[in-house]
C-alpha positions in Angstrom: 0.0 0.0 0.0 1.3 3.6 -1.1 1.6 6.2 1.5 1.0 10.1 1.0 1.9 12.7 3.1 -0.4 15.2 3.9 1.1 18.6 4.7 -1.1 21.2 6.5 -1.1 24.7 7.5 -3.9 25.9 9.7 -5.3 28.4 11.7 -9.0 28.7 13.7 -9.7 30.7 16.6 -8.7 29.5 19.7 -11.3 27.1 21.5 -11.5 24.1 23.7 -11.4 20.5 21.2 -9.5 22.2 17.7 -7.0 19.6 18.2 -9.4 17.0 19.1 -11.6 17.4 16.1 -8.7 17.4 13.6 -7.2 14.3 14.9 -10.5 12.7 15.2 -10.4 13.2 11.5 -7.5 12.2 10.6 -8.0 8.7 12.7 -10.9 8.0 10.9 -9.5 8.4 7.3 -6.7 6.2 8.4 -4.6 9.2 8.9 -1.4 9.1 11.0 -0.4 12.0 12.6 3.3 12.2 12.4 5.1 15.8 13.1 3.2 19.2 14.2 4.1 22.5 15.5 1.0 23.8 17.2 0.8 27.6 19.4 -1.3 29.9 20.3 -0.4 33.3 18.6 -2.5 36.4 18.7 -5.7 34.8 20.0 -5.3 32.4 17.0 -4.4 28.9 16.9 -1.6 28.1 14.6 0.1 25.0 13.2 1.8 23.0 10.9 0.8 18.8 10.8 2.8 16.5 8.6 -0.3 13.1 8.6 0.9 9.9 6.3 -2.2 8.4 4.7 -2.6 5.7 2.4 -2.6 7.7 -0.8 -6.3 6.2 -1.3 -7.5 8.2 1.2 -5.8 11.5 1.2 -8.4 13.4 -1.4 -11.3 12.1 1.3 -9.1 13.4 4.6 -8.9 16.4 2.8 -12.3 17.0 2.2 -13.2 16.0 5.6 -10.7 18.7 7.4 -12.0 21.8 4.6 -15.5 20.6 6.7 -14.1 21.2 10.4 -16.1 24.4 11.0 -13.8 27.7 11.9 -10.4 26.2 10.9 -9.1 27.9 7.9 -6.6 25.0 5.8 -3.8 25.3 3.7 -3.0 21.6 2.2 -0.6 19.6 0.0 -0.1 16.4 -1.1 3.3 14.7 -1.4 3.2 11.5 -3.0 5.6 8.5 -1.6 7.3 10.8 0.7 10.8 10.3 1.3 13.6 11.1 3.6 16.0 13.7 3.1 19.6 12.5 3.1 23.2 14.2 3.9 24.8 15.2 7.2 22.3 16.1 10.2 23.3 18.8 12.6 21.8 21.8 15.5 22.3 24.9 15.3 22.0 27.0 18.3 22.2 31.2 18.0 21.6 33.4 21.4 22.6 37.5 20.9 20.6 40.7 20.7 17.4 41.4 19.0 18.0 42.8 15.4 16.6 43.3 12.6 17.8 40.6 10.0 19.4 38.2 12.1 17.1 35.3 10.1 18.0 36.3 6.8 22.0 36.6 7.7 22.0 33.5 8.7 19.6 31.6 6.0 21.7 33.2 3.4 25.1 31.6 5.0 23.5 28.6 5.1 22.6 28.4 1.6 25.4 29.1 0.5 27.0 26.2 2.1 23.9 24.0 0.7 22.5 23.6 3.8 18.6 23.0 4.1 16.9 24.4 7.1 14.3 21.2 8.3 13.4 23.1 11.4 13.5 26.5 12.8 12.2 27.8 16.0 12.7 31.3 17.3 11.7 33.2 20.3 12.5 36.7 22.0 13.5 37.1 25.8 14.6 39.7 28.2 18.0 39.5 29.4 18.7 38.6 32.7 21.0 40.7 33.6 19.9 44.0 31.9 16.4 43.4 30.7 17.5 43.8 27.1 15.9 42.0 24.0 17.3 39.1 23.5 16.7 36.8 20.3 17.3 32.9 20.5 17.0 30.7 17.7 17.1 26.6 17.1 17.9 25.2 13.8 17.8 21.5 12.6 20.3 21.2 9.7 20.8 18.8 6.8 22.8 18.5 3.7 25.8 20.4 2.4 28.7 19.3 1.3 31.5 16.7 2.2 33.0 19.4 4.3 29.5 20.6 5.4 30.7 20.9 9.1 33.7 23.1 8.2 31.7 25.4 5.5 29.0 26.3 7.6 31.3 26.8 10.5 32.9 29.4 8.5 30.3 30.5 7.1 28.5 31.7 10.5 31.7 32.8 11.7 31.8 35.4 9.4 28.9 36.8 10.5 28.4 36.3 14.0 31.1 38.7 14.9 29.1 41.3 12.9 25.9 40.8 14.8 27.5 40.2 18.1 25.9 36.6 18.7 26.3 32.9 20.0 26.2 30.5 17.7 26.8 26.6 18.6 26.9 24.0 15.6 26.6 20.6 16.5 26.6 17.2 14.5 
């Protein structure tokens, strides 16, 4: 049996049972619920779902979800999804709040032929002096077969510039 995956963006106002109700759906198309990144953001619900479904039923789970009432769906279809391969590392970033930290670093890491699989960002105060603060986690895959060693330099280059903390893992 071929498997789909089923790629969703969504947003709905924020209520008690959204998640229920969209996983209640997905269960009874056969859906699996695989990845998601789900938060509450400006009295919205927000999230991205990654669901595998046998490829049979992925046109029916979609129509099904369009019919959840108040939940506004962005969907796509990927047919026999697949891994992606290369080197796997984390990328961790801590300095102060600017304007363009994101793209400084997306551009270095495309240059290196890195792809970005996961990004998570988040502002905080400073302990110490209250400041603005802006933290970022990156999951990393690809590049080259000195991937390590071109990002490395890569960021370098430009962390002294913006005055953060970067950590690059494998």
């Amino acid at each position: 049996m071929s498997h789909s995956s089923l790629i969703l963006t969504l947003s709905g106002r924020d209520q008690p049972g959204l998640v229920e109700r969209l996983a209640r759906v997905i269960a009874e198309h056969g859906g699996n619920w695989e990845q998601s990144r789900m938060a509450h953001l400006a009295q919205r619900f927000v999230g991205l779902l990654e669901v595998l479904v046998p490829s049979e039923k992925a046109a029916s789970l979609c129509d099904a979800l369009r019919e959840i009432p108040e939940l506004e769906l962005t969907m796509h279809v990927e047919e026999s999804p697949s891994q992606a391969a290369g080197a796997h590392f984390s990328l961790e970033l801590l300095g102060g709040d600017q304007p363009g930290i994101v793209q400084k670093i997306s551009r270095a890491l495309a240059v290196a032929c890195v792809n970005i699989e996961e990004l998570t960002t988040a502002t905080e105060a400073a302990p110490d002096s209250g400041a603005l603060l802006f933290r970022a986690k990156m999951r990393l895959s690809g590049g080259g077969e000195n991937a390590e060693a071109e990002i490395q330099a890569e960021l370098e280059s430009i962390a002294a510039d913006m005055m953060v903390d970067l950590t690059l893992a494998r």
